[in-house]
MIROZA-246768 format. One record per residue (C-alpha): residue number from 0; residue in three letters; x, y, z. Coordinates in pm, 1 decimal, padded with zeros to 6 digits. Layout:
PT   nr  rest         x         y         z
PT  NUM   ALA         X         Y         Z
...
//
This chain:
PT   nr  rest         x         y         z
PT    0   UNK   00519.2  -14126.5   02155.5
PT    1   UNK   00456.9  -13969.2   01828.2
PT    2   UNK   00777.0  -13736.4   01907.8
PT    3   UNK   00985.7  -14042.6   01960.4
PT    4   UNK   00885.0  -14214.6   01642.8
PT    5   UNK   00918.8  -13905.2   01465.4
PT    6   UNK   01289.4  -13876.1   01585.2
PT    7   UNK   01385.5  -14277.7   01537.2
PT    8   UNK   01266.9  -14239.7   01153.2
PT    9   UNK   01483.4  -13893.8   01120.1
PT   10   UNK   01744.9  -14091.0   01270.0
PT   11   UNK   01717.5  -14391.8   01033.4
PT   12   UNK   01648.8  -14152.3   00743.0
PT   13   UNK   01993.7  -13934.1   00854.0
PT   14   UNK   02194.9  -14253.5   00867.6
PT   15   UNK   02062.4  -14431.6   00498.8
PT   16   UNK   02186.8  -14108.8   00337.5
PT   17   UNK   02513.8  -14099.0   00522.3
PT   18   UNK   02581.4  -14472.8   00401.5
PT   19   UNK   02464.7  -14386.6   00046.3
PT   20   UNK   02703.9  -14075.1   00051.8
PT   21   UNK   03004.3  -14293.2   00214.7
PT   22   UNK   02953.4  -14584.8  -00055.3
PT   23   UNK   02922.4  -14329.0  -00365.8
PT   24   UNK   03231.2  -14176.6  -00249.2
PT   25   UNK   03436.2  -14504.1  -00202.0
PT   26   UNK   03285.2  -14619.8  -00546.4
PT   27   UNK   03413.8  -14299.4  -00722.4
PT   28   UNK   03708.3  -14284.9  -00552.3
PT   29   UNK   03799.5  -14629.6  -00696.6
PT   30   UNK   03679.4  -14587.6  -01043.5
PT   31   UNK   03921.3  -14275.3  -01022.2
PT   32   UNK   04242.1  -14410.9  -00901.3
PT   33   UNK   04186.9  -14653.5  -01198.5
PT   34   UNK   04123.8  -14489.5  -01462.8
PT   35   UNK   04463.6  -14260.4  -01316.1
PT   36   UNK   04634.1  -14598.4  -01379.5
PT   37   UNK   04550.9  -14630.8  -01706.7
PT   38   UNK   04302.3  -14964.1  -01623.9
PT   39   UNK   03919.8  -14978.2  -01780.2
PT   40   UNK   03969.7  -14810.7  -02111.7
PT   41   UNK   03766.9  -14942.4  -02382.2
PT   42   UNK   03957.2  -15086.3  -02637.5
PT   43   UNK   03795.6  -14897.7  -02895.0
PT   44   UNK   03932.2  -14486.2  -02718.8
PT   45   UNK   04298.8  -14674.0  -02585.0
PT   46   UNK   04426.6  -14624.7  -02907.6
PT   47   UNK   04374.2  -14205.4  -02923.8
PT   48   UNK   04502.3  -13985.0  -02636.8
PT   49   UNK   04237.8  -13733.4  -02702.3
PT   50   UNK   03961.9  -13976.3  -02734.8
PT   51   UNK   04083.4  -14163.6  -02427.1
PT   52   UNK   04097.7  -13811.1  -02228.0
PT   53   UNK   03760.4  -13711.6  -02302.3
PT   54   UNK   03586.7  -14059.4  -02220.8
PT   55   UNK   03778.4  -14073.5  -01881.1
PT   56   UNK   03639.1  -13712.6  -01820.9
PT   57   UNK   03273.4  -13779.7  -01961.6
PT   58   UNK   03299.7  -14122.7  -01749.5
PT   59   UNK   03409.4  -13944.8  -01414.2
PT   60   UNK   03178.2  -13654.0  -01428.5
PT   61   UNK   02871.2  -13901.4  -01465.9
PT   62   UNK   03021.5  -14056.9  -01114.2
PT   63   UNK   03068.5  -13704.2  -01002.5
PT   64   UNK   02672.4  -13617.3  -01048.6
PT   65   UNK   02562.3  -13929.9  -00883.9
PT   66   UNK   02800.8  -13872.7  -00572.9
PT   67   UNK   02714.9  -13507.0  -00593.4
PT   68   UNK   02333.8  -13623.2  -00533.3
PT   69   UNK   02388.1  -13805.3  -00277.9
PT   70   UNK   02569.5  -13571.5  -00108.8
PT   71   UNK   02296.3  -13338.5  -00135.8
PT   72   UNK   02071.4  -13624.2  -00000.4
PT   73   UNK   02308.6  -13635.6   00321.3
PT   74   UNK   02283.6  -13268.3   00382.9
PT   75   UNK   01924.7  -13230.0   00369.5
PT   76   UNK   01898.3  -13528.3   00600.4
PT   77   UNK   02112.9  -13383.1   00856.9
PT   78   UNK   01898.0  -13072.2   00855.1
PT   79   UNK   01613.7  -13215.1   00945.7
PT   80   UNK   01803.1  -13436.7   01214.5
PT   81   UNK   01988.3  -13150.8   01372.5
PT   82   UNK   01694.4  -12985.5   01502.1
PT   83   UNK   01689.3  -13255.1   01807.3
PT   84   UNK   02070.9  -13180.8   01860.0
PT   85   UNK   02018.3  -12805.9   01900.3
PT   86   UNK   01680.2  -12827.4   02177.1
PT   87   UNK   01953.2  -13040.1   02373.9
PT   88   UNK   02197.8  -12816.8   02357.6
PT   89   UNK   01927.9  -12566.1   02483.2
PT   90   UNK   01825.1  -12747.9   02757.6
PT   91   UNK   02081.3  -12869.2   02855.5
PT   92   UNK   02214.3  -12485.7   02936.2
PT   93   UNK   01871.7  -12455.6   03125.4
PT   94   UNK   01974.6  -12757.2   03338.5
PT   95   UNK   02329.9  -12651.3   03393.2
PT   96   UNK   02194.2  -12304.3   03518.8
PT   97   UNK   01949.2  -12424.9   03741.1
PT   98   UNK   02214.3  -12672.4   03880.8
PT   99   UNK   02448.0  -12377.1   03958.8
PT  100   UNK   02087.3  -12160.5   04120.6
PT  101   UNK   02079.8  -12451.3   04307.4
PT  102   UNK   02465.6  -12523.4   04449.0
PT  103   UNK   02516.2  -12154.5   04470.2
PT  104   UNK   02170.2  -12111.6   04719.2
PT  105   UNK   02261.3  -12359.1   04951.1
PT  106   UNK   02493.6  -12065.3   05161.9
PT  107   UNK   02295.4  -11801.8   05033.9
PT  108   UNK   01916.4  -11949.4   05063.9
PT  109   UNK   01668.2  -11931.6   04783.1
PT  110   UNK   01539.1  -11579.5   04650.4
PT  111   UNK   01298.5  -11428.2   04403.4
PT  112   UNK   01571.1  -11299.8   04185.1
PT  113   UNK   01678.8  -11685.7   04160.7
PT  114   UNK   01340.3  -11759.1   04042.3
PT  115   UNK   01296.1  -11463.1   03788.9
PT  116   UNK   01660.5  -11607.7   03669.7
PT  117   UNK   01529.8  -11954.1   03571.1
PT  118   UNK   01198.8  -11849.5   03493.1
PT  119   UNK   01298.9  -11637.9   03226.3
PT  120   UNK   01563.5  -11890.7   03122.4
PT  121   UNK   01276.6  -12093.2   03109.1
PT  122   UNK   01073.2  -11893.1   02848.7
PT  123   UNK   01348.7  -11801.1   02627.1
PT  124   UNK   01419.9  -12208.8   02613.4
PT  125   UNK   01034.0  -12221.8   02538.4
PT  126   UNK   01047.6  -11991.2   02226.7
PT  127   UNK   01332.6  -12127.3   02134.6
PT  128   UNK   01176.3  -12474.0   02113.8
PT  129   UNK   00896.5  -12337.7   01914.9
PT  130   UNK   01143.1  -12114.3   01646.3
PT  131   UNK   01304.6  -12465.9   01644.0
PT  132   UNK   00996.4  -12664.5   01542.5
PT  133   UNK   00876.3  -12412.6   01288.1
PT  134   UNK   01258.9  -12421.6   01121.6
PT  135   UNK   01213.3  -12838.2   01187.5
PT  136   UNK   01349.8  -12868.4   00805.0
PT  137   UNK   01575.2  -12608.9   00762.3
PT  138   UNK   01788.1  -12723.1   01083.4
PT  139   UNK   01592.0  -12608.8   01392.7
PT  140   UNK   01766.8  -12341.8   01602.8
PT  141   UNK   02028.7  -12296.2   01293.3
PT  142   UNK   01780.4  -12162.7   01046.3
PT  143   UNK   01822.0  -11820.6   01100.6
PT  144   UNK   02207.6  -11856.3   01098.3
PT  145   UNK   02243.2  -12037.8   00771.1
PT  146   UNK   02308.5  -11768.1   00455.1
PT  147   UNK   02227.9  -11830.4   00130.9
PT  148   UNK   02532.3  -12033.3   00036.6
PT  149   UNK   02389.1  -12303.7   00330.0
PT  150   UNK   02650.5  -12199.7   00568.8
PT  151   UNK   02697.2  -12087.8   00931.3
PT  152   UNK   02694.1  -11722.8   00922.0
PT  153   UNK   02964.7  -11530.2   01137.2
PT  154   UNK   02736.1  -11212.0   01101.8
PT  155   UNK   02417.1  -11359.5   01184.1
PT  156   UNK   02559.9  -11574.9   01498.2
PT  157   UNK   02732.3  -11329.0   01688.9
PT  158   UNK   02437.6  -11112.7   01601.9
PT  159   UNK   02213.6  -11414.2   01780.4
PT  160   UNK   02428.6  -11391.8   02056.9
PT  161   UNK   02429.9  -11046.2   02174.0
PT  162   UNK   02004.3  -11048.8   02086.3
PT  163   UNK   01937.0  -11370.8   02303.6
PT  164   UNK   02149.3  -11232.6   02616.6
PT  165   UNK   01951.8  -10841.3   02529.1
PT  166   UNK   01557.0  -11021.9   02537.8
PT  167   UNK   01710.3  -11260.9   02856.4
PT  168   UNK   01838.3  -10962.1   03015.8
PT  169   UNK   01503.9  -10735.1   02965.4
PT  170   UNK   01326.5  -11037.8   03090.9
PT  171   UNK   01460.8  -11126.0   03404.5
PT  172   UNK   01459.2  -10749.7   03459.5
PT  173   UNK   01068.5  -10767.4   03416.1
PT  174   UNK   01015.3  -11090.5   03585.3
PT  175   UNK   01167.5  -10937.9   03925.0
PT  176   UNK   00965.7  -10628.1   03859.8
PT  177   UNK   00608.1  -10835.9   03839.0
PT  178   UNK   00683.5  -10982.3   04180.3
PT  179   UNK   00871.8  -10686.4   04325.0
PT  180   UNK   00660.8  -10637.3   04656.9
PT  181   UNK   00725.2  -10233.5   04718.0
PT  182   UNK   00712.7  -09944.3   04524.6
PT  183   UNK   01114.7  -09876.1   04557.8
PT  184   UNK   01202.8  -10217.9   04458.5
PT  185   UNK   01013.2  -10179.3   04094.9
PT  186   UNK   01151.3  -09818.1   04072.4
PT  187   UNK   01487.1  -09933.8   04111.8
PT  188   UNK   01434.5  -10207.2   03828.1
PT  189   UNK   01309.0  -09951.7   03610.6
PT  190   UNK   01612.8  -09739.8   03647.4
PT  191   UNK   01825.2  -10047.8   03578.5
PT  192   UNK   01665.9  -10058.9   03231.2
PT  193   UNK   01799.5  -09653.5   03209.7
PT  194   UNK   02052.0  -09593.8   02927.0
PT  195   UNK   02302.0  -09514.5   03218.2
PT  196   UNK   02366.1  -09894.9   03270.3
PT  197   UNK   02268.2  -10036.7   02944.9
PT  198   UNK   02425.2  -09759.2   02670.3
PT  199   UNK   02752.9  -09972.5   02613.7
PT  200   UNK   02482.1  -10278.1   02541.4
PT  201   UNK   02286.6  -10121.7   02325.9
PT  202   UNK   02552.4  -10002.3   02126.8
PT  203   UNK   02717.7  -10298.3   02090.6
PT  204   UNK   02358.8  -10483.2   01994.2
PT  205   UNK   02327.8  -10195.9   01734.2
PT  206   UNK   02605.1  -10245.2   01560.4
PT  207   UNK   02672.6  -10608.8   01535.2
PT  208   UNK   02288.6  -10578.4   01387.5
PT  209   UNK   02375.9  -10386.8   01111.9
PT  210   UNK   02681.1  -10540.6   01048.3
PT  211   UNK   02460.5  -10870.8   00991.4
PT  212   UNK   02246.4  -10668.2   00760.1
PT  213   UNK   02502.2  -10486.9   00575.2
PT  214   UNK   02765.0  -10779.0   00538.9
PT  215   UNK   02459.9  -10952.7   00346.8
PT  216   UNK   02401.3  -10679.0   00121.9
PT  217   UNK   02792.9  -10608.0   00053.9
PT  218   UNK   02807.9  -10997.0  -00091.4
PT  219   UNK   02481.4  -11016.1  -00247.3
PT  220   UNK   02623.4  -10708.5  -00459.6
PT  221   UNK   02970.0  -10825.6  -00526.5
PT  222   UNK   02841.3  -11166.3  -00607.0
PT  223   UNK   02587.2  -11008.5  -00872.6
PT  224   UNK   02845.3  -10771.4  -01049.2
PT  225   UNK   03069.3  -11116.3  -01052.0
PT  226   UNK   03306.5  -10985.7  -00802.1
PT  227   UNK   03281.3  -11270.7  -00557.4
PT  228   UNK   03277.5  -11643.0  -00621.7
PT  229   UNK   03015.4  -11787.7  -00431.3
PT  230   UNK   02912.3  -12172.8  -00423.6
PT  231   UNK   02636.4  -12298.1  -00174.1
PT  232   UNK   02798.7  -12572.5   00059.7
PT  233   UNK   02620.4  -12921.3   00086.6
PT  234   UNK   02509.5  -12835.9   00456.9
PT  235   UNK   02639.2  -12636.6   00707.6
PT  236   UNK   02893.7  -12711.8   00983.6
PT  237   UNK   03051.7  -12554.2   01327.6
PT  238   UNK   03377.3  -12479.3   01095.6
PT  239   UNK   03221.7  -12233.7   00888.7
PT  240   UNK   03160.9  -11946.7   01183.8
PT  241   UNK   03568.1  -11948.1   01152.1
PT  242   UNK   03698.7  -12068.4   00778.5
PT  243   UNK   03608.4  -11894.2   00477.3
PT  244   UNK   03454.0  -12086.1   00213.4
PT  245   UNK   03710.2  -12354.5   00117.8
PT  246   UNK   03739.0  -12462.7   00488.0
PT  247   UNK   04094.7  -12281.8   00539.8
PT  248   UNK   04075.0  -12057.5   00895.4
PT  249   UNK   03992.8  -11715.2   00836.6
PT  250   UNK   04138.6  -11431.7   01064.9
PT  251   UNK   03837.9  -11176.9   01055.4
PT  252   UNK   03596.2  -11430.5   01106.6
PT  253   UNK   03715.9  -11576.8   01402.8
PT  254   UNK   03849.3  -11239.0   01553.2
PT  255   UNK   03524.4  -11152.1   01516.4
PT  256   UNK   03343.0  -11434.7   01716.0
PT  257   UNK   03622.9  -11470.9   01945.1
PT  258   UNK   03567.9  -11092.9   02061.9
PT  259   UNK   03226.8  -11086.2   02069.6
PT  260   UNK   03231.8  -11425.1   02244.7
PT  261   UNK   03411.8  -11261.8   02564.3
PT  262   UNK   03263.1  -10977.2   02553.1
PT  263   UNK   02879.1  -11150.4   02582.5
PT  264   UNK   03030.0  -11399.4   02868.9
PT  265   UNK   03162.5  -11045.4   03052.1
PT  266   UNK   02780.9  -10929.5   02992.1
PT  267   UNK   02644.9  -11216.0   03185.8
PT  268   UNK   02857.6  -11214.7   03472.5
PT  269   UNK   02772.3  -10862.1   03504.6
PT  270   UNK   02374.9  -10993.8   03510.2
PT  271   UNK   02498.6  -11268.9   03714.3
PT  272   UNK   02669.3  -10986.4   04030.8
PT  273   UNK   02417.8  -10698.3   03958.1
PT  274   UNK   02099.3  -10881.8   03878.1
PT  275   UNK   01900.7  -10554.8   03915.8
PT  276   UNK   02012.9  -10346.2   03597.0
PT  277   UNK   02120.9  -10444.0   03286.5
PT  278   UNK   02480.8  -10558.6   03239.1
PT  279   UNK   02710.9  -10251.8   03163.8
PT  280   UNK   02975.2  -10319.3   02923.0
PT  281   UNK   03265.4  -10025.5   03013.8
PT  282   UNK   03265.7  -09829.8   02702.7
PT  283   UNK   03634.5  -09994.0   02640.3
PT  284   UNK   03442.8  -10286.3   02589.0
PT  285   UNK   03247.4  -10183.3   02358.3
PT  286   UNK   03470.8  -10011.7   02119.1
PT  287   UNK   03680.9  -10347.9   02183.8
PT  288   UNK   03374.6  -10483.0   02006.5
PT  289   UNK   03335.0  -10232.7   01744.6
PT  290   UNK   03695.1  -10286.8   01588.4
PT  291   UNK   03609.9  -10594.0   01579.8
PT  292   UNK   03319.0  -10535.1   01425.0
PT  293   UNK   03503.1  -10320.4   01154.2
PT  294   UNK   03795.0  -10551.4   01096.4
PT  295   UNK   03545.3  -10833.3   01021.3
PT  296   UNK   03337.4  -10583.8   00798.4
PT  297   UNK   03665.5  -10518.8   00578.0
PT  298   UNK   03765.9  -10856.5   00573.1
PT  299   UNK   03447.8  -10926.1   00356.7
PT  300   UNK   03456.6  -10616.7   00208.0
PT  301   UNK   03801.3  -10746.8   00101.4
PT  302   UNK   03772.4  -11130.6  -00045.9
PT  303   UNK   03747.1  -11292.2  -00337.4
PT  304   UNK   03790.1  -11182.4  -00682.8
PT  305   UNK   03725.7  -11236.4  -01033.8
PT  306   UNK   03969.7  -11554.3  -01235.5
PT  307   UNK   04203.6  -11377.9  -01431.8
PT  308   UNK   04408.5  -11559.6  -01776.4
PT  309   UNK   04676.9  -11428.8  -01776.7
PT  310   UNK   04828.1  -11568.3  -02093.5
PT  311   UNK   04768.2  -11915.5  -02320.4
PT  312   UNK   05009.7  -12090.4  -02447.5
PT  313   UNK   05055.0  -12422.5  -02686.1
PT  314   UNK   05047.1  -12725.2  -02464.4
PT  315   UNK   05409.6  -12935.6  -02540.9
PT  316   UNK   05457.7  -13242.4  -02442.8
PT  317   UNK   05831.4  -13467.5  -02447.0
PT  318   UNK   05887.6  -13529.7  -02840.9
PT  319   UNK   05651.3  -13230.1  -02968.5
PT  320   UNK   05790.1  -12989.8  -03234.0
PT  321   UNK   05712.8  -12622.1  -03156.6
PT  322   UNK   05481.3  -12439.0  -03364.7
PT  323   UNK   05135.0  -12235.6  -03383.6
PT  324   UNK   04823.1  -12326.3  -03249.6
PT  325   UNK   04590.0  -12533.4  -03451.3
PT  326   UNK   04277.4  -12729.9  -03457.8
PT  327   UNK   04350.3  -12996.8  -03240.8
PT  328   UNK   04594.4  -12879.9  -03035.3
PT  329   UNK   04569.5  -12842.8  -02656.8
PT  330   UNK   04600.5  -12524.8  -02496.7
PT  331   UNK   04738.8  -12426.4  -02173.5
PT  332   UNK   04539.5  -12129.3  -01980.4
PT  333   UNK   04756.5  -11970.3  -01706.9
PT  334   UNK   04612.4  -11763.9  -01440.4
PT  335   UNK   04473.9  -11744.0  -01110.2
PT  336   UNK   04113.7  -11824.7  -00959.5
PT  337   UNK   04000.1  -12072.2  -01188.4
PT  338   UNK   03853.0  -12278.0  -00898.1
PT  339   UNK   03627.4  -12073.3  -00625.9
PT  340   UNK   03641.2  -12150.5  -00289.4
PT  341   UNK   03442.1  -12430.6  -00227.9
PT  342   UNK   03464.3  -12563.2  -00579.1
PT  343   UNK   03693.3  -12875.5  -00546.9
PT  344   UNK   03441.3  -13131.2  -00566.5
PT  345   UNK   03433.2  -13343.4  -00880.2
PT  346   UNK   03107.3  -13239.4  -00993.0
PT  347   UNK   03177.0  -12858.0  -01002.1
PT  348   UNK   03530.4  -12937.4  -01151.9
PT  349   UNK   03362.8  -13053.8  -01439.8
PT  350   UNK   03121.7  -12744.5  -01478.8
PT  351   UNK   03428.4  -12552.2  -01576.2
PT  352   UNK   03407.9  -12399.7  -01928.5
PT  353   UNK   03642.6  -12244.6  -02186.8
PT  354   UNK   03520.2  -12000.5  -02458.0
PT  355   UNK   03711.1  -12020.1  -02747.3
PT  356   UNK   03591.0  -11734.6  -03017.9
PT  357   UNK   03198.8  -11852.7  -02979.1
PT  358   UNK   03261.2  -12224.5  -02916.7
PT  359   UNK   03259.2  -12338.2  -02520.6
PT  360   UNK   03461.2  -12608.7  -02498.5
PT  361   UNK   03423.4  -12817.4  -02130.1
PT  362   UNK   03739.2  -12873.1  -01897.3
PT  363   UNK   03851.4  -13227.0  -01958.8
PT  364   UNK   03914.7  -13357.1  -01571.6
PT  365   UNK   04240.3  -13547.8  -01551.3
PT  366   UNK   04286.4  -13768.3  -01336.8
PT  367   UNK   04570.1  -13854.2  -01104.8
PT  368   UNK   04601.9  -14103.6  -00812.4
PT  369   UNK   04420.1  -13906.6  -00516.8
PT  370   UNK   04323.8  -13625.1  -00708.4
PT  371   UNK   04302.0  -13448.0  -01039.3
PT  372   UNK   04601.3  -13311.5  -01271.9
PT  373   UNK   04320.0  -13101.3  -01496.6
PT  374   UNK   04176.3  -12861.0  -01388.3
PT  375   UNK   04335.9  -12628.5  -01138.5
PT  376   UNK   04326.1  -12307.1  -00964.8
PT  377   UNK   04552.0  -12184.4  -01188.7
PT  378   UNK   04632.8  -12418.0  -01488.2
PT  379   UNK   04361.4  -12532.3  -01719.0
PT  380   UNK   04434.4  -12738.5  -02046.6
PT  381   UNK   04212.2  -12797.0  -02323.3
PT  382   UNK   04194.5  -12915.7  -02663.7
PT  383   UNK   04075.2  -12659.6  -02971.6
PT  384   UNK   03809.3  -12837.0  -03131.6
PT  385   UNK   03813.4  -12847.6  -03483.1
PT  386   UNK   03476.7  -12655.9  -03491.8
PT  387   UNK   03722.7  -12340.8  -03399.8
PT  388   UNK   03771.4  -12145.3  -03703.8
PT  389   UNK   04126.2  -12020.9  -03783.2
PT  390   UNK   04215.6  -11670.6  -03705.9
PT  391   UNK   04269.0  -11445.6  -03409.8
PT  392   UNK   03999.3  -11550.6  -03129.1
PT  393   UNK   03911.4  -11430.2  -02754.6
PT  394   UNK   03970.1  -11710.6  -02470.5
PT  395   UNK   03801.8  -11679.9  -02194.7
PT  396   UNK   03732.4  -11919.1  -01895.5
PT  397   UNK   03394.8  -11976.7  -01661.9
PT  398   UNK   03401.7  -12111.9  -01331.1
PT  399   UNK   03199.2  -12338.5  -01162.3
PT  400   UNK   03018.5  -12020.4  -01005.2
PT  401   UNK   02895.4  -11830.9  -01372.1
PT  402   UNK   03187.7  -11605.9  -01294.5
PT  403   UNK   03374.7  -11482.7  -01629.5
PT  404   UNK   03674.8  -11366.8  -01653.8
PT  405   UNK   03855.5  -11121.9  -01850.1
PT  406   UNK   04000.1  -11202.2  -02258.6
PT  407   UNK   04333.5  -11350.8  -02350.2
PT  408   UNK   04342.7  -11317.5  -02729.5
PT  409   UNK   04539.9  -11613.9  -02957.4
PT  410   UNK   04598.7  -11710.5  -03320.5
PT  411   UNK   04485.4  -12005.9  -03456.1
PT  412   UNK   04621.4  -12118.3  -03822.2
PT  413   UNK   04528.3  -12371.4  -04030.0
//
C-alpha cells in the first residue's frame, strides 16, 4: 500500500513539473516571437537600437533562467519516476523467459536446468530490484549508466551488458551444480567454467571494462585542459547511447552498441543450446568486438575542440560609412565552435562572453521568429562598450562551457 502511494505521488509530482516545463516554454516562446516582431518595447529603449538590443536580451535571458529551472525541475522528477519504468522492464524479461521455459517444455518436459535458468533469472531480477531502490533518486536501474554530464553512457551500458549476461551465466552454471545429483554431472559443470569455453567471454568482458574506465578518464582530461566542451544535459534519454551531445547520430557510438548488442544476444543463445558451459564466443567474435571497441575508443579520443576566432571585423549595416573600430561600435567575431554541443538552449546562449582587452562584455541574444539571429556557432556580434580604452586590444570569446579560446587582436581609435 505504502509502495502504491509512494508511486501515485511520484507520478503526480513527474506530471506538475512536466506542465510547469510545457507552460514556461510556450510562455517564452511567445514573449520571443514578439519581441522578434518588434512588439513590447518600452517606449522609453524604442527610440535607441543599442538600448533596445540590450533590453530585449536582458528581458529574454530572465525568461531563459526561469524556463531553464523548470526544466531542471522536470528532469529531476523524471529520475525519481523512472525507477518504476526500469523494475518493469526487468520483470517483465523474467516473465517473458519463463513464458518461453514454459512453451518450450511442453515437448521436451520440465528439467532441473529449466529451473536453475529461472531461478537464477530470478536472483539477478532480485538484486537488480534492490540496486534499483538504493539509486531510487538518481533513476533506479540507470544510475550507474548516467556520466557526469547526466547522460546515458555508451561505455558504461554495453559494459552493463556483457557484466549482467557474465554473473547470469556463472550463476546458472552454479545453480545446476548445487543440485547436480552425481559426481560427473558437477565435474562436467566445473569444466564448463574452464577458460577453454569461456576465453573469448572473458576477453570481450575485459575489454569493454576498461574501455568504460578509460573513455571516462580520456574526457575528464580533455575537458580539464579545455579540450572538450562539455555541458550536463537536463536528464538523460534512450537517444544519448547513439547521438553525441547535441542529439545528432553518432557513428562510433552506435557501431559500438550495435556490435556489442549481437554479439551478447549470440552469447545467450549459446547458454540457451549448451546450458552446461559458459557461452563461447568464436574468437572472430570477439575481435569483431574489439574493433569495435577501438573504433568507439578513437571516436572519443577524436571529438570536440576548442572555439577558435578566426578574425573580427567592424559590423556594417545598409547606409554605414566604413571606417575603424570605435567605442560604440559593434563587432563581428568569426569563427567556429562558439556554441558546444548541447548549448542551444536560451539560458546557456546568454552565458556567452566576449573579452575585450580586460572588459567582458555579454553576448546580446537576438532574436528572430523561431530562433535567435545572435549568437551562433560561428558568428557572434557585440557592441564595444565605451569602458574599452582605445588602442590595440586582445578579443577573445567564452562559451557557455568556461572554454576559452585563442586571441584575435584589433585596434580601437578614438
Amino acid at each position: 500500500m505504502v509502495a502504491v502511494q509512494e508511486a501515485g505521488q511520484c507520478d503526480t509530482c513527474t506530471h506538475k513539473a512536466r506542465e510547469g516545463h510545457r507552460r514556461a516554454v510556450a510562455e517564452f516562446t511567445a514573449r520571443r516571437d514578439e519581441l522578434a516582431a518588434g512588439q513590447g518595447l518600452p517606449a522609453g529603449v524604442a527610440h535607441s537600437p543599442g538600448a533596445s538590443r540590450q533590453w530585449v536580451s536582458d528581458e529574454l535571458t530572465e525568461s531563459a533562467r526561469t524556463v531553464a529551472g523548470h526544466r531542471r525541475a522536470a528532469g529531476a522528477a523524471w529520475l525519481r519516476g523512472v525507477r518504476q519504468g526500469s523494475l518493469i522492464v526487468v520483470w517483465a524479461a523474467f516473465a517473458a523467459l519463463a513464458l518461453g521455459q514454459l512453451v518450450t517444455a511442453m515437448g521436451a518436459g520440465w528439467t532441473g536446468t529449466r529451473t536453475a535458468g529461472l531461478l537464477a533469472a530470478l536472483v539477478v531480477g532480485a538484486l537488480l530490484t534492490g540496486a534499483a531502490w538504493l539509486h531510487r533518486a538518481r533513476g533506479g536501474l540507470l544510475a550507474p549508466l548516467i556520466g557526469e554530464d547526466n547522460r546515458l553512457s555508451t561505455s558504461r551500458a554495453v559494459a552493463a551488458g556483457w557484466v549482467l549476461l557474465a554473473g547470469y551465466a556463472v550463476l546458472f552454471l552454479a545453480l545446476q551444480q548445487a543440485a547436480a545429483s552425481s559426481p560427473a554431472a558437477r565435474e562436467r559443470l566445473a569444466d564448463g567454467l574452464g577458460l577453454s569455453h569461456g576465453a573469448g567471454l572473458l576477453c570481450a568482458l575485459a575489454l569493454v571494462c576498461a574501455i568504460a574506465v578509460v573513455v571516462r578518464r580520456v574526457v575528464a582530461r580533455r575537458v580539464h585542459r579545455q579540450r572538450l566542451q562539455k555541458l550536463p544535459a537536463d536528464r538523460p534519454r534512450a537517444a544519448d547511447l547513439l547521438c553525441d551531445d547535441a542529439g545528432r547520430g553518432n557513428f562510433a557510438d552506435a557501431q559500438y552498441l550495435l556490435v556489442s548488442t549481437v554479439a551478447v544476444v549470440f552469447a545467450l543463445i549459446r547458454l540457451a543450446r549448451r546450458p552446461e558451459q559458459l557461452p563461447e564466443l568464436p574468437w572472430g567474435l570477439t575481435l569483431l568486438v574489439a574493433v569495435s571497441a577501438a573504433t568507439y575508443f578513437a571516436g572519443k579520443y577524436a571529438e570536440g575542440g576548442r572555439p577558435v576566432v578566426l578574425s573580427v571585423v567592424r559590423a556594417r549595416e545598409a547606409g554605414d560609412l566604413d571606417g575603424p573600430l570605435r567605442t560604440g561600435d559593434d563587432i563581428e567575431i568569426r569563427g567556429i565552435g562558439f556554441v558546444p554541443p548541447g548549448a542551444s538552449t536560451p539560458d546557456r546562449l546568454a552565458r556567452m562572453v566576449v573579452r575585450i582587452g580586460s572588459v567582458h562584455v555579454h553576448v546580446p541574444l537576438i532574436p528572430v521568429p523561431g530562433g535567435f539571429a545572435n549568437p551562433t556557432d560561428t558568428v557572434l556580434t557585440v557592441p564595444i562598450p565605451v569602458e574599452v580604452e582605445p588602442g590595440r586590444l586582445d578579443v577573445q570569446v567564452v562559451t557557455a562551457a568556461g572554454v576559452e579560446s585563442n586571441r584575435c587582436p584589433i585596434d580601437v581609435t578614438d
